[in-house]
C-alpha positions, 0 to 999 in steps of 0.5 A: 506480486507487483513492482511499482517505479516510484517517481525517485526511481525506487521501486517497489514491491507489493505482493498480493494481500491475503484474507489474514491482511484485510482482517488486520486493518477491518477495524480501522475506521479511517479509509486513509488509514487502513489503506496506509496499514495495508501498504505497509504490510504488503509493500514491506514499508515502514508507516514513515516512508509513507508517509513521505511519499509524494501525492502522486507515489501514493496514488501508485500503490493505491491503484496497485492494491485495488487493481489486487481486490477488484 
């Protein structure tokens, strides 16, 4: 697990992706999207919420989930 401070203080909790998520989004085509699908699952974060987040939030949680698959 992970814990990211969003830039409004917020933090966040990501825990680590299963084989069972990566099968979930393997069929979204779009990178953006199934990395949008991925963080909702494993933020436990509704598609509106992140929807919402600033560029720079994003980019938080992104390089958390990559920092989990590489």
């Amino acid at each position: 697990m992970k814990k990211i401070k969003l830039s409004n203080g917020t933090e966040v909790t990501m825990r680590e992706p299963k084989v069972k998520d990566m099968r979930a989004v393997n069929s979204i085509t779009d990178e953006l999207d199934r990395e949008v699908a991925m963080l909702v699952n494993l933020c436990e974060m509704s598609e509106d919420e992140i929807d919402e987040l600033s560029g720079k939030d994003f980019k938080k949680l992104d390089e958390a989930l990559q920092s989990f698959l590489s």
